[in-house]
Structure formats: structure tokens, C-alpha cells
LUMNUKOL-729787 format. One line per 4 residues: number of its first residue (from 1); their letters; for each residue x, y, z of N, C-alpha, C, O. Coordinates in nm, 3 decimals. Each point is the difference from the previous one (the first is absolute). Example, Ala and Ser with C-alpha at 12.3 -4.5 7.8 and 13.67 -1.06 7.14 Angstrom:
// residues 2
1) AS) 1.319,-0.569,0.780,-0.089,0.119,0.000,0.090,0.120,0.000,0.104,-0.002,0.066 ~ -0.139,0.107,-0.138,0.082,0.119,0.006,-0.077,0.109,0.073,0.051,0.111,0.017 .
***
This chain:
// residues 216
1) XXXX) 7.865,5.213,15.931,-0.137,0.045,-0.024,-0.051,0.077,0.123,0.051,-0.012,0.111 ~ -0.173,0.105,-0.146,-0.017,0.082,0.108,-0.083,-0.050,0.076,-0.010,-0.121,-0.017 ~ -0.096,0.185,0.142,-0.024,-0.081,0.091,-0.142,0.038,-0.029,-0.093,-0.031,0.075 ~ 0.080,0.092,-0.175,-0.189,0.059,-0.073,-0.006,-0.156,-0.121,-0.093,-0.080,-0.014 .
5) XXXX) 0.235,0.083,-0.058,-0.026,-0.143,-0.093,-0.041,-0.140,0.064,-0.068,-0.083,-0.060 ~ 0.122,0.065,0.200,-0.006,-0.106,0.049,-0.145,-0.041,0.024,-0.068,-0.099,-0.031 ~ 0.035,0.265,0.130,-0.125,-0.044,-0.024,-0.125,0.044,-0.076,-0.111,0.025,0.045 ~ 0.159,-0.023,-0.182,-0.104,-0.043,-0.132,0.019,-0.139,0.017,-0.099,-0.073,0.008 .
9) XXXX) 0.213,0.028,-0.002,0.018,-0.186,-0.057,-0.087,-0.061,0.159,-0.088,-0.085,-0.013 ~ 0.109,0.117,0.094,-0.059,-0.071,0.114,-0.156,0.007,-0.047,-0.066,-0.104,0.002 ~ 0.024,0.194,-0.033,-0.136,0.084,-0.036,-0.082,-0.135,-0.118,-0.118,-0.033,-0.009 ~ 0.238,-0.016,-0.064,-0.041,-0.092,-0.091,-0.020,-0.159,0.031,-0.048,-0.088,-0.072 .
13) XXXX) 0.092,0.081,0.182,-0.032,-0.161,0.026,-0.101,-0.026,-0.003,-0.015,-0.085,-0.088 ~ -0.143,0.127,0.171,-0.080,-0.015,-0.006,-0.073,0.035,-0.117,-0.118,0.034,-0.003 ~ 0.205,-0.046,-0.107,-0.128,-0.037,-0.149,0.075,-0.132,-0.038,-0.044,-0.034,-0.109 ~ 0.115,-0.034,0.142,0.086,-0.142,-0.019,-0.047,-0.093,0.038,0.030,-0.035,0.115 .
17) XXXX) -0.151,-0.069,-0.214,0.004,-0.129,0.057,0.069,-0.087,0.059,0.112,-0.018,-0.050 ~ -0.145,-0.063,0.167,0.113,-0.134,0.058,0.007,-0.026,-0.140,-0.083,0.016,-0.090 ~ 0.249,-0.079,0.093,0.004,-0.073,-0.085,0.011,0.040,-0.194,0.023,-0.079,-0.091 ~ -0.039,0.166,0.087,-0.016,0.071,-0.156,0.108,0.004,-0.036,0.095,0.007,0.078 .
21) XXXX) -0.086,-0.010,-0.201,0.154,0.036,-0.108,0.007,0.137,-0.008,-0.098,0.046,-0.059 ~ 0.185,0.045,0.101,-0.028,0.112,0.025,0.182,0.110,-0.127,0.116,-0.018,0.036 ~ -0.137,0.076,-0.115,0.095,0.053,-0.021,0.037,0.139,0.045,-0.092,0.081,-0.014 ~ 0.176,-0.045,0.051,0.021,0.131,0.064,0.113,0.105,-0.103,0.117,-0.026,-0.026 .
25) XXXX) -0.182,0.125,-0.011,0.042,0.085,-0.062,0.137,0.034,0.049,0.033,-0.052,0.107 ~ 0.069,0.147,-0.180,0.083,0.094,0.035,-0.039,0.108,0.066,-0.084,0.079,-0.042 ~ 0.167,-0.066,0.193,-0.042,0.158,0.057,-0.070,-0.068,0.156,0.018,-0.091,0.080 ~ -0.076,0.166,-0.097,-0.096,0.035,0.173,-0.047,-0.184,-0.029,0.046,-0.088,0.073 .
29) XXXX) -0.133,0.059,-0.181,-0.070,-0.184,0.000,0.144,-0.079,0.075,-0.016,-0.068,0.101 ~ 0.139,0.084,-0.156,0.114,-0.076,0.072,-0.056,-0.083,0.148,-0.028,-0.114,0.038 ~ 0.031,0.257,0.014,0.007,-0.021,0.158,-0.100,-0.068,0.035,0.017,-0.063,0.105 ~ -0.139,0.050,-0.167,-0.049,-0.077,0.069,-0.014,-0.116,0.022,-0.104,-0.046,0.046 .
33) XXXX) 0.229,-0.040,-0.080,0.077,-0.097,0.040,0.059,-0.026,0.144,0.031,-0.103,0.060 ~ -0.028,0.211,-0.034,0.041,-0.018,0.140,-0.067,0.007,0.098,0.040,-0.047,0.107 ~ -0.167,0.114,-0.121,-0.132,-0.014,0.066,-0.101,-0.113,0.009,-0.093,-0.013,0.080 ~ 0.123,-0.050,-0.158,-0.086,-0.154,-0.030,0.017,-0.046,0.116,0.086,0.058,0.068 .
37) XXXX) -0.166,-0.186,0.001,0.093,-0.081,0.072,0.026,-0.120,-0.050,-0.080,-0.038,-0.085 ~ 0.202,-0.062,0.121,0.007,-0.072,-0.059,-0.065,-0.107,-0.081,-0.070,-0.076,0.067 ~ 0.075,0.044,-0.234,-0.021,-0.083,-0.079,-0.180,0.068,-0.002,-0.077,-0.070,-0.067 ~ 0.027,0.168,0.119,-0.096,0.048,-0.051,-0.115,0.062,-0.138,-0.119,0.024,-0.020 .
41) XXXX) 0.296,-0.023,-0.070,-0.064,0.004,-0.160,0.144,-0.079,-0.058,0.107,-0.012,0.059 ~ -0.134,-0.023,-0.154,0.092,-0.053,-0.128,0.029,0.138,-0.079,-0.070,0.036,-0.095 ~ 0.195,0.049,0.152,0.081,0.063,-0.075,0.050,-0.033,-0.101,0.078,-0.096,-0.005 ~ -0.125,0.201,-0.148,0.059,-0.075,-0.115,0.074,0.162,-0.085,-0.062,0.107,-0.008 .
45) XXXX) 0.159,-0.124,-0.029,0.075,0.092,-0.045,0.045,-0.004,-0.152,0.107,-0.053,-0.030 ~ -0.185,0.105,-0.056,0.062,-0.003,-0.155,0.079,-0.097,-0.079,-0.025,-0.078,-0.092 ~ 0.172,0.125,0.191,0.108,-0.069,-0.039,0.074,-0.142,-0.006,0.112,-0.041,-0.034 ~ -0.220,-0.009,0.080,-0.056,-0.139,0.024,0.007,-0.060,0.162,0.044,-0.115,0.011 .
49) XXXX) -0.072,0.162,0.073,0.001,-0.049,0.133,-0.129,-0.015,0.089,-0.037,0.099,0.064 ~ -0.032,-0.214,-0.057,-0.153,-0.016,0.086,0.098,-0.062,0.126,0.083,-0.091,0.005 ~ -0.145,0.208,0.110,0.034,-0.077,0.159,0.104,0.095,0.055,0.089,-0.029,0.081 ~ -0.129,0.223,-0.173,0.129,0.078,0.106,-0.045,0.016,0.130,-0.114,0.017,0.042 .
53) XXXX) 0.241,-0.027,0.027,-0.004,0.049,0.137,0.030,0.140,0.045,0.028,0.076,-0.093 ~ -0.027,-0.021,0.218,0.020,0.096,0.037,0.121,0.049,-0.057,0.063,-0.082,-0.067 ~ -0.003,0.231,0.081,0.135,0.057,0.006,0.112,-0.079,0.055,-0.038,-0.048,0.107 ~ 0.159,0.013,-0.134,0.072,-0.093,0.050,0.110,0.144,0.095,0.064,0.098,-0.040 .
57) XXXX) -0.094,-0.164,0.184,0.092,0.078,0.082,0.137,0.031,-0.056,0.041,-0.012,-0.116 ~ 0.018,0.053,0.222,0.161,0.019,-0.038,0.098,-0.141,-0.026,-0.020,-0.108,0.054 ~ 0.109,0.133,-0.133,0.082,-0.142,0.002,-0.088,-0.127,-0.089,0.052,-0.108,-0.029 ~ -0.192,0.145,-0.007,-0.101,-0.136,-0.059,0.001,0.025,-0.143,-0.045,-0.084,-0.078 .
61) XXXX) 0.110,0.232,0.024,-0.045,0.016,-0.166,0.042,-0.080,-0.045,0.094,-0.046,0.066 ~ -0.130,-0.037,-0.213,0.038,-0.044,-0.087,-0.010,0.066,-0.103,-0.111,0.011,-0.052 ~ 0.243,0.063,-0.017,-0.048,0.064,-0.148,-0.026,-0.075,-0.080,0.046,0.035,-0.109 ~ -0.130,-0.177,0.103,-0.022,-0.036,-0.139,-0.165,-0.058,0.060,-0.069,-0.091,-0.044 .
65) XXXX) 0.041,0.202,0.179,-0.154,-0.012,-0.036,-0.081,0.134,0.051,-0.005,0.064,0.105 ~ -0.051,-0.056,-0.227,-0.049,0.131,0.014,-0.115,0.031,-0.059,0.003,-0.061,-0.107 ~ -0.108,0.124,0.114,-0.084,-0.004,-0.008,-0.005,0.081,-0.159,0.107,-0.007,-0.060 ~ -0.240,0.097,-0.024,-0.013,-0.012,-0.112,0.069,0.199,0.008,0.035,0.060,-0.101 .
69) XXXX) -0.032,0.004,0.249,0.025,0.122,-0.007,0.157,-0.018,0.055,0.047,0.099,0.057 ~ 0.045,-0.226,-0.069,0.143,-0.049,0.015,0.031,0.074,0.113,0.103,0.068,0.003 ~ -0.216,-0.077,0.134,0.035,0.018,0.152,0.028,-0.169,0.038,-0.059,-0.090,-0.058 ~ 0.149,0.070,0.154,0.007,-0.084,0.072,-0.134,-0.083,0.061,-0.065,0.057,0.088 .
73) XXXX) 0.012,-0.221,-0.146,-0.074,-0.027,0.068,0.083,-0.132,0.065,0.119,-0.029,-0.010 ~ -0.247,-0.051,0.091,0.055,-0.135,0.073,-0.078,-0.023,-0.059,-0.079,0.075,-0.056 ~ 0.087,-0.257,0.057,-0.117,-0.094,-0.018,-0.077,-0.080,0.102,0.055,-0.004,0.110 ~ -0.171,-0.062,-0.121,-0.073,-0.050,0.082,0.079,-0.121,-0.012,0.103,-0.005,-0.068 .
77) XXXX) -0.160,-0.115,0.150,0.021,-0.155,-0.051,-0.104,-0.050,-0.071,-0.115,-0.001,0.045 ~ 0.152,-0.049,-0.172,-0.053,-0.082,-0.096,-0.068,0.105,-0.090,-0.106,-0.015,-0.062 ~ 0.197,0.139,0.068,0.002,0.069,-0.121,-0.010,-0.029,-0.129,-0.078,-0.095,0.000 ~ 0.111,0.119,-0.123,0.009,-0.028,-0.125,0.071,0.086,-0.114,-0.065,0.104,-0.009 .
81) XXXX) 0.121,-0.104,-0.038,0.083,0.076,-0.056,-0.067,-0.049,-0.190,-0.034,-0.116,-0.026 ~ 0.030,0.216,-0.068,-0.044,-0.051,-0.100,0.064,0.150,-0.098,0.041,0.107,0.044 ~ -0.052,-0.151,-0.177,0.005,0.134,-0.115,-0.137,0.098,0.015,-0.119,0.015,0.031 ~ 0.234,0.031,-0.078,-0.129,0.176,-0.002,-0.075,-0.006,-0.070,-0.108,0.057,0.014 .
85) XXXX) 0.141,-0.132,-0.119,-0.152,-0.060,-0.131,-0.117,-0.049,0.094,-0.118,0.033,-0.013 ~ 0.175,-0.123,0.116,-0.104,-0.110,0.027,-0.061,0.132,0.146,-0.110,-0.024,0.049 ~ 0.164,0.111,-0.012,-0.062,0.064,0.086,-0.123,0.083,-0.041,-0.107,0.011,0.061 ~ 0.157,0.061,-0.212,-0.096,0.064,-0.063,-0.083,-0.096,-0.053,-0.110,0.053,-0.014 .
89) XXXX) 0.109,-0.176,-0.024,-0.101,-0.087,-0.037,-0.114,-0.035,0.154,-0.118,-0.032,-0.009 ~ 0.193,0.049,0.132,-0.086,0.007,0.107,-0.144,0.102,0.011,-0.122,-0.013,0.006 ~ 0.241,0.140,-0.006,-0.108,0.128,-0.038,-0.045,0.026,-0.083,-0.090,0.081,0.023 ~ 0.100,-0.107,-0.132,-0.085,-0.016,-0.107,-0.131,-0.099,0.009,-0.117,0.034,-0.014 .
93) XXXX) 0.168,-0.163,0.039,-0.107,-0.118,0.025,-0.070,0.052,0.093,-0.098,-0.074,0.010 ~ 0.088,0.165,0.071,-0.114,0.051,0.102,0.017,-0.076,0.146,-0.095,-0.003,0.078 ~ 0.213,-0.053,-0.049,0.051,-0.088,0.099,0.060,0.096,0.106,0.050,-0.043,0.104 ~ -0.054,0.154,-0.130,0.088,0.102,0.127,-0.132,0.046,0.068,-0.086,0.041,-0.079 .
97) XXXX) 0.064,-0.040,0.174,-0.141,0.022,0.075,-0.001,0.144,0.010,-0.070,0.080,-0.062 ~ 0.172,-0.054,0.161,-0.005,0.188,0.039,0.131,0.065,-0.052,0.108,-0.029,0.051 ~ -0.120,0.119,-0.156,0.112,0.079,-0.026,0.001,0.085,0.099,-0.111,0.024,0.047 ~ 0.266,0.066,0.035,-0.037,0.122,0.050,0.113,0.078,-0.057,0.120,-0.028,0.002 .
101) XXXX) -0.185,0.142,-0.059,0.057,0.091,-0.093,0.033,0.122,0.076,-0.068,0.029,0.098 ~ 0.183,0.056,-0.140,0.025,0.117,-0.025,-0.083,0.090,-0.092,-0.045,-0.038,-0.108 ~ 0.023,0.190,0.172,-0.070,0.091,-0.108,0.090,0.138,-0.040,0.076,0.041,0.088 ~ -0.078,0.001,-0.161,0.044,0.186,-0.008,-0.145,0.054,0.016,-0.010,0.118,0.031 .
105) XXXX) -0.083,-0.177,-0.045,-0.176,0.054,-0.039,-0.077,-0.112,0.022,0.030,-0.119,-0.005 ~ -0.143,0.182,0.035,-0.149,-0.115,-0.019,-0.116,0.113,-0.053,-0.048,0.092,0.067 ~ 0.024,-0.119,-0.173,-0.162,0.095,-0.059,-0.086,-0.032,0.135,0.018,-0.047,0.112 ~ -0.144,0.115,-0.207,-0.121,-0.040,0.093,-0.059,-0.062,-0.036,-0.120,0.011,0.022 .
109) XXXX) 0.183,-0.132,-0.113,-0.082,-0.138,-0.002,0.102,-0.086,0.051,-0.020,-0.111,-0.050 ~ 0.110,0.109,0.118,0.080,-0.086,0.026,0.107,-0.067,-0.102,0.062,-0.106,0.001 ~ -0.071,0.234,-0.100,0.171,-0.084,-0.063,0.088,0.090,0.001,-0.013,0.122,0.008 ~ 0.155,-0.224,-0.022,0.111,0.073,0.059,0.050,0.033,-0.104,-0.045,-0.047,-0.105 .
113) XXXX) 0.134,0.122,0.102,0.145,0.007,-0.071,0.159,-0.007,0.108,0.027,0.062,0.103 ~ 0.032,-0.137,-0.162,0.126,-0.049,0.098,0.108,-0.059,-0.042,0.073,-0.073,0.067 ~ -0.046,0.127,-0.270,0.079,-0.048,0.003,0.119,0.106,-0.093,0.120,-0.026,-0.017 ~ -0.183,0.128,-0.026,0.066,0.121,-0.051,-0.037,0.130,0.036,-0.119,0.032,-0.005 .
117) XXXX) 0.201,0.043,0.039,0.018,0.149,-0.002,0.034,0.090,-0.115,0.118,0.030,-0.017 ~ -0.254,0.037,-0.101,0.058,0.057,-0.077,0.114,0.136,0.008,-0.025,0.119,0.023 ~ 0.146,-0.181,-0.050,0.125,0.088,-0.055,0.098,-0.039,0.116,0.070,0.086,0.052 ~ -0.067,-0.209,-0.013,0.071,-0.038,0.048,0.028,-0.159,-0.036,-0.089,-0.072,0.045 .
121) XXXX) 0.190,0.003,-0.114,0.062,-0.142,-0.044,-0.095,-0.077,0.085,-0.033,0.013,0.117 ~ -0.010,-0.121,-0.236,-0.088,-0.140,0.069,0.144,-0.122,0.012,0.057,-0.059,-0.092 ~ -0.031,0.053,0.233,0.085,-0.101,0.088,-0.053,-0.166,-0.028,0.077,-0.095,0.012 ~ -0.191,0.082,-0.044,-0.085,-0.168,-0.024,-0.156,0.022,-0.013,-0.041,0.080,0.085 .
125) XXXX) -0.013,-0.107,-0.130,-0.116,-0.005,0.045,-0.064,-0.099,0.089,-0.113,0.013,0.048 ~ 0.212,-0.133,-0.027,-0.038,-0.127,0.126,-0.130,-0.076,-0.036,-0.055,-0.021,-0.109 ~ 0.029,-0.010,0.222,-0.085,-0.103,-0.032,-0.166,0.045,0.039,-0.088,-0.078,0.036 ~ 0.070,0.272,-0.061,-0.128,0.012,0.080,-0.131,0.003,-0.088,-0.110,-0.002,0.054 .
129) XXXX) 0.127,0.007,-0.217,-0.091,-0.045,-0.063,-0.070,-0.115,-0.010,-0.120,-0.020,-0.023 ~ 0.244,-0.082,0.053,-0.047,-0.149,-0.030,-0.088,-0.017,0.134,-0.112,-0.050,0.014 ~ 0.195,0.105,0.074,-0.101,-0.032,0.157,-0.131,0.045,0.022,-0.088,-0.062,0.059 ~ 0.079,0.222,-0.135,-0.131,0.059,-0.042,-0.091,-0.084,-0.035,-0.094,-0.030,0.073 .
133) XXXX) 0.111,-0.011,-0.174,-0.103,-0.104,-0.081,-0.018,-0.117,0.030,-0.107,-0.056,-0.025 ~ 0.266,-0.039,0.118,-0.016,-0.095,0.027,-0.040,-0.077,0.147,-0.047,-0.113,0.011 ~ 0.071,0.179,0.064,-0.048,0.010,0.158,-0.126,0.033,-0.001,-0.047,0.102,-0.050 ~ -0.043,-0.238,0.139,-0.059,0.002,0.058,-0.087,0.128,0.085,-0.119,0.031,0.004 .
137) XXXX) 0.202,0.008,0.039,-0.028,0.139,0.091,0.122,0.101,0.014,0.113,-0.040,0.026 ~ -0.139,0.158,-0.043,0.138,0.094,-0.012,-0.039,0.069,0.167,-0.115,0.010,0.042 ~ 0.219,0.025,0.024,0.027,0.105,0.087,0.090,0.095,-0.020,0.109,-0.042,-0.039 ~ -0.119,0.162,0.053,0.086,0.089,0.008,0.057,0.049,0.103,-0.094,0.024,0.075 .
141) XXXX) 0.211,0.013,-0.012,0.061,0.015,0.089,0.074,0.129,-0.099,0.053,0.000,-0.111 ~ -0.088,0.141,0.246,0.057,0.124,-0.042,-0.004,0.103,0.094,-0.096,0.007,0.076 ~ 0.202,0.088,-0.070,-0.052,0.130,0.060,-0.126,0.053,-0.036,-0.041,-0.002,-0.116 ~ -0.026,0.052,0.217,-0.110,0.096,-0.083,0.016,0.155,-0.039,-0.081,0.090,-0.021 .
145) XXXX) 0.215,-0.099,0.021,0.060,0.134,-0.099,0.125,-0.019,-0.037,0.064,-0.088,0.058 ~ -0.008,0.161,-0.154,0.127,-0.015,-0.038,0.121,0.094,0.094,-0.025,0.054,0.107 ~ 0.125,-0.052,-0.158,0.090,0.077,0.072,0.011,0.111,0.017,0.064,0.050,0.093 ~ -0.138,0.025,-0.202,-0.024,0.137,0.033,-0.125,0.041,0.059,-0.034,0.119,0.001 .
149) XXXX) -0.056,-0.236,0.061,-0.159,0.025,0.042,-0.073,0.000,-0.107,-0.114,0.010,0.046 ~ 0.105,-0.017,-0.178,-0.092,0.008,-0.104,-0.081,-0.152,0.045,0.048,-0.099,0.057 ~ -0.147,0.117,-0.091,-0.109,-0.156,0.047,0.016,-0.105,-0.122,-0.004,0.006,-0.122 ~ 0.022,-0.095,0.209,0.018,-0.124,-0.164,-0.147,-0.038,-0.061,-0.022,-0.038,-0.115 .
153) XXXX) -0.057,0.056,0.204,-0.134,-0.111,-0.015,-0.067,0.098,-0.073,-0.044,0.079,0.084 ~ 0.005,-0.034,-0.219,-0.017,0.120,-0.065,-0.092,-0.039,-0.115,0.012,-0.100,-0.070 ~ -0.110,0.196,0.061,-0.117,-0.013,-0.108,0.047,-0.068,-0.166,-0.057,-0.078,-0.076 ~ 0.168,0.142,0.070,0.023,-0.073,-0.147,0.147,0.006,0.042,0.054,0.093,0.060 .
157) XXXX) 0.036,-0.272,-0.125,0.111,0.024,-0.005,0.090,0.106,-0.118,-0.032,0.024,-0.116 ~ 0.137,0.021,0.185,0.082,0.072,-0.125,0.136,-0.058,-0.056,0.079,0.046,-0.082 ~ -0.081,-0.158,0.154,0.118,-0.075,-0.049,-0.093,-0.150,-0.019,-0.092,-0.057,0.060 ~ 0.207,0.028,-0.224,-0.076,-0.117,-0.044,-0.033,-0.120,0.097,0.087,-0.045,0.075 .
161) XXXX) -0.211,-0.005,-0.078,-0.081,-0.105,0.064,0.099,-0.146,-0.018,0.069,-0.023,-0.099 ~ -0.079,-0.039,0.180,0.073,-0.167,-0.003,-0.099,-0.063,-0.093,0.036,-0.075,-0.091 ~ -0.141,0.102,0.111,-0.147,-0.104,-0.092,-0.097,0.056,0.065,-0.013,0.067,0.103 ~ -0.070,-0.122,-0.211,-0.152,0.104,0.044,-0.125,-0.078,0.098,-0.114,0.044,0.010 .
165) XXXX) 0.171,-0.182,0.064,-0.039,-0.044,0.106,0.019,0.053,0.108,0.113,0.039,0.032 ~ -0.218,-0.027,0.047,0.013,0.078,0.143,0.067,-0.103,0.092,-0.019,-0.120,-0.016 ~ 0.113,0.178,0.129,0.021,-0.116,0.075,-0.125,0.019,0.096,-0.091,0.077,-0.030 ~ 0.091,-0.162,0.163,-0.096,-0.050,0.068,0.011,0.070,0.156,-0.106,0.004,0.062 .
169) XXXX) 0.198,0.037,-0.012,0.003,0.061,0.123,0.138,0.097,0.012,0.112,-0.031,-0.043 ~ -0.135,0.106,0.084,0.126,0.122,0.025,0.074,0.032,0.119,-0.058,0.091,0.059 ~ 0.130,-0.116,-0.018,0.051,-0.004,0.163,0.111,0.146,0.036,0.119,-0.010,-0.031 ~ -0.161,0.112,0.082,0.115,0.065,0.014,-0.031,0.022,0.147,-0.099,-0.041,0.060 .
173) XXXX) 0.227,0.133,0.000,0.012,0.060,0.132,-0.106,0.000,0.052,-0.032,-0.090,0.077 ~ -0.038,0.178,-0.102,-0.121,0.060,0.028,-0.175,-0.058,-0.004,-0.096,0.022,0.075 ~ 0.111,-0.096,-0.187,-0.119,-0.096,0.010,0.007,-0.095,-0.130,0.093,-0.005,-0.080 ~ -0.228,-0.077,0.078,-0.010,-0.083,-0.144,-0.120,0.012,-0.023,-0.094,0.021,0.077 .
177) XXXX) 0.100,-0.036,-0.204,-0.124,0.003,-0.104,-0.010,-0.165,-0.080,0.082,-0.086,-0.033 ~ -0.188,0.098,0.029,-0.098,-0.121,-0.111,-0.050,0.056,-0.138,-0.081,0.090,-0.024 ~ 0.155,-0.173,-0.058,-0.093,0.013,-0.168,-0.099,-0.001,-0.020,-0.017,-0.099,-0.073 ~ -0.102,0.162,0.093,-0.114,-0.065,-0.056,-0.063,0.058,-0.110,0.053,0.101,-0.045 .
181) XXXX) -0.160,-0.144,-0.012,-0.069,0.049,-0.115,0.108,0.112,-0.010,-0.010,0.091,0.083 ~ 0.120,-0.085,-0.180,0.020,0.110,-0.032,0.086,0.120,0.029,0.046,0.088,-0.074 ~ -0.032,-0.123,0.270,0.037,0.103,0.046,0.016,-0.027,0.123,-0.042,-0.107,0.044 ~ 0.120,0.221,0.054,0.064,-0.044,0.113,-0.052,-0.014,0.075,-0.088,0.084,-0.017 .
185) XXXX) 0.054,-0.155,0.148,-0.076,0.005,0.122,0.086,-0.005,0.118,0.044,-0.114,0.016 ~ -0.002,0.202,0.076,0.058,-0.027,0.123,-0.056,-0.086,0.106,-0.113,-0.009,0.050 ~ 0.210,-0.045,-0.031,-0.095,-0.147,0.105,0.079,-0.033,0.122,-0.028,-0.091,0.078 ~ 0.174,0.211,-0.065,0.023,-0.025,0.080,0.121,0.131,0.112,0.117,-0.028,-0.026 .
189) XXXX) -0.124,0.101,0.089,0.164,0.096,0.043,0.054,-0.036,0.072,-0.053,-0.083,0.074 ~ 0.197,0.123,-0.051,0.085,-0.056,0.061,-0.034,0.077,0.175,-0.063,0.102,0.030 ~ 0.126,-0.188,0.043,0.002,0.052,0.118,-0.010,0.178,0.020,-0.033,0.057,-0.104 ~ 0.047,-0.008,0.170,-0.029,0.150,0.001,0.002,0.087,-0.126,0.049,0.112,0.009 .
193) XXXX) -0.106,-0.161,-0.145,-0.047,0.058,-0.073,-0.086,0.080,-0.040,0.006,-0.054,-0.110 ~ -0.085,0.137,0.095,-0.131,0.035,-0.004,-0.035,-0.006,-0.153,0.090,-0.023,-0.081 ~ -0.254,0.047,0.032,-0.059,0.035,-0.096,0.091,0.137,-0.104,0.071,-0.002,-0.101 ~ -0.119,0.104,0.189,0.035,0.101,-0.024,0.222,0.018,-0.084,0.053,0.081,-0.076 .
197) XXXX) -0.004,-0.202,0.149,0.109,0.004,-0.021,0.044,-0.079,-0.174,0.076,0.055,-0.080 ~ -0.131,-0.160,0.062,-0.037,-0.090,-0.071,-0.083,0.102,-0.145,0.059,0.007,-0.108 ~ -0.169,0.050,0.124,-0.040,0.114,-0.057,0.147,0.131,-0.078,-0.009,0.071,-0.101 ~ 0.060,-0.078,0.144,0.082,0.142,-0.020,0.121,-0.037,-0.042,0.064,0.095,-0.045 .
201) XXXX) 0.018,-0.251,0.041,0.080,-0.050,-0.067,-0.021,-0.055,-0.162,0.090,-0.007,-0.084 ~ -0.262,-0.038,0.059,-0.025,-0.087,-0.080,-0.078,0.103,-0.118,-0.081,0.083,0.042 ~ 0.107,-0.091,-0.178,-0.043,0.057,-0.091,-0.107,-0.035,-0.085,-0.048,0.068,-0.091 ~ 0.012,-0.200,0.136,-0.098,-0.076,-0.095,-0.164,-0.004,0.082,0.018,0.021,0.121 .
205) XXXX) -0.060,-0.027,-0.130,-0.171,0.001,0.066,-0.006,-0.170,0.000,0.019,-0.089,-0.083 ~ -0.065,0.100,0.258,0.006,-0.124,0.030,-0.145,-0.007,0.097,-0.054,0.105,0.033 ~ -0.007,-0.244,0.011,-0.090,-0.012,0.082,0.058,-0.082,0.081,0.103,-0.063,-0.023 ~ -0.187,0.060,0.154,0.050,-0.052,0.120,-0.104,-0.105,0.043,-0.121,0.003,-0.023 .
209) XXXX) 0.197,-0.106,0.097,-0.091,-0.068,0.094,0.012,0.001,0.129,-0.055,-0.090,0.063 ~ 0.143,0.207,0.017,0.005,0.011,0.140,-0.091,0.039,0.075,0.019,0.122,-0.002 ~ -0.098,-0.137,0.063,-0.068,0.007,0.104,-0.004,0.170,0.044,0.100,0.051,0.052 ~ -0.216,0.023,-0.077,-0.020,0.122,0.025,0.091,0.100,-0.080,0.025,0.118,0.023 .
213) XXXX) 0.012,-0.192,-0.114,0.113,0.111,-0.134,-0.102,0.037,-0.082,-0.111,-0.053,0.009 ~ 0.142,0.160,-0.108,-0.051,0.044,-0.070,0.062,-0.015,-0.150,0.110,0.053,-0.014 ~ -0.164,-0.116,-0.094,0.076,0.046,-0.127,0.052,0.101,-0.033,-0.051,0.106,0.037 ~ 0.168,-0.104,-0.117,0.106,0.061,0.000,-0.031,0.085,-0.164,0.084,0.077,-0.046 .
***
């Protein structure tokens, strides 16, 4: 992973209660497993595993544990291992506190789409609907552009939506935003970021709460 993903996932700890059941998406959400500090959230992974641990160094893989995107995880102590029924009965029951999701997009009300590309084969759709609806609180963890520079965070999505719930906070490179009534609010930029920079990546009309900024 690159060293802009790392720090989106670092970027995300601080929306993580002590202590929360926390599931972490496929992609950039991964990592921020390794940014936690220890036993700081209850990692819970789809495929039935509450209590992942960090990346397992060299020489530590076990291929028969792996997380729900079948990367190499470790476990904590006094982990739990269970069926994937009973994991989705977690997230469903409203028992997963903080999802943190992957995006291709975020409208300008805060919903994503993240799980198809029209005219290109759907690989799974995973577990990001159920988390949509069933988590507590969603985060998103993303570039704030794609690979060719086109802006993800965009007035209307053009690739189909995950669900028509907004998630709750947006974390990329560059800064994060808050859901509110409706629509985006910046509340926060990254180290040598500016307004102006933040402005000229993002496609959706957003308001701010920084200190001497101007709406966007």
C-alpha cells in the first residue's frame, strides 16, 4: 500500500471509539488495523472473526486466516472465531458500532457507491450494504480522487449507490467531512493542505467549519 493510503487509515483512528466493535472494509479501511494501538477497538471481519490483529510480519502468515478481502490477518487473544451467518446476524442486529468503508464516489449527500463499475464484471458485492444499514456509524476511507484525478466526492453519483443512507464522516488525504442535514461540511485538512486545494479536487458543494474559510 502506498504511503498517501496509510495515511487516510491513520487519518481514521480518531473517529474510533475506545473499545467499539469496529468492521473494516476491503482496501485503504484494512490498514487501519495497523494504526490502532493495541486492543483499542474490537476488530470484526465478515467472515466470521471478532479480535483481528495487525498484519502478521514475515514468517507469522497463517493461510487459514484471513480476513473477508482473503489478505493475511493475525489474531488478538481471546479472539472468536464464528460463521459468517452469525457475523452478518451481528451487522445486521446493529451490534457493529463503526463500519469503515471503501468508496469509488460519495454524492453530495453523503452516499456512496462502492460496489460496481458499470461495464465492468461484479467480483461480490461483500458485505457493504448490510454494513450501510447496519452499522451504527459508517466512515469512509478514500482517495480524494481517482487515478486519473477525476474527484470522487461529486454532486450526483454515476455509478450505482451501495444504499440510499448517507454514511457519517469521510476521511481522505486531504481532509474530512461531516454528514449533516443533508450535506457535506468540512471540519477538518490535513497537514499542509489548504482551502483552496480541497476546493479544486471536490465536485460536490460543501460547507465548512474551519476557522476563517469560506464556503465552497
Amino acid at each position: 500500500m502506498s504511503a498517501v493510503q496509510e495515511r487516510i487509515a491513520a487519518r481514521v483512528v480518531p473517529h474510533i471509539p475506545p473499545g467499539a466493535v469496529v468492521n473494516l472494509g476491503i482496501g485503504i479501511p484494512t490498514l487501519v488495523a495497523d494504526h490502532l494501538p493495541g486492543f483499542a477497538a474490537h476488530l470484526q471481519t465478515e467472515n466470521g472473526l471478532l479480535g483481528v490483529g495487525p498484519t502478521p510480519g514475515p514468517g507469522e502468515v497463517d493461510p487459514d486466516l484471513v480476513h473477508a478481502g482473503k489478505k493475511p490477518v493475525t489474531a488478538r487473544p481471546g479472539a472468536s472465531f464464528f460463521a459468517s451467518s452469525a457475523s452478518f446476524g451481528m451487522i445486521r442486529g446493529g451490534h457493529v458500532e463503526v463500519a469503515v468503508l471503501g468508496a469509488l464516489q460519495i454524492d453530495g449527500r453523503g452516499r456512496i457507491a462502492n460496489w460496481s463499475v458499470p461495464g465492468k464484471p461484479v467480483l461480490g458485492v461483500g458485505g457493504a450494504m448490510d454494513l450501510l444499514v447496519g452499522a451504527r456509524t459508517v466512515v469512509v476511507a478514500t482517495t480524494h480522487t481517482a487515478k486519473d484525478g477525476t474527484p470522487k466526492i461529486v454532486a450526483e453519483c454515476s455509478y450505482p449507490l451501495t444504499a440510499r443512507r448517507p454514511v457519517d464522516v469521510v476521511v481522505t488525504e486531504l481532509a474530512t467531512f461531516r454528514v449533516r442535514d443533508g450535506g457535506l461540511v468540512l471540519t477538518d485538512l490535513a497537514d499542509g493542505v489548504t482551502l483552496d486545494e480541497v476546493r479544486e479536487r471536490t465536485a460536490a458543494p460543501f460547507r465548512t467549519e474551519i476557522p476563517e474559510a469560506v464556503d465552497a
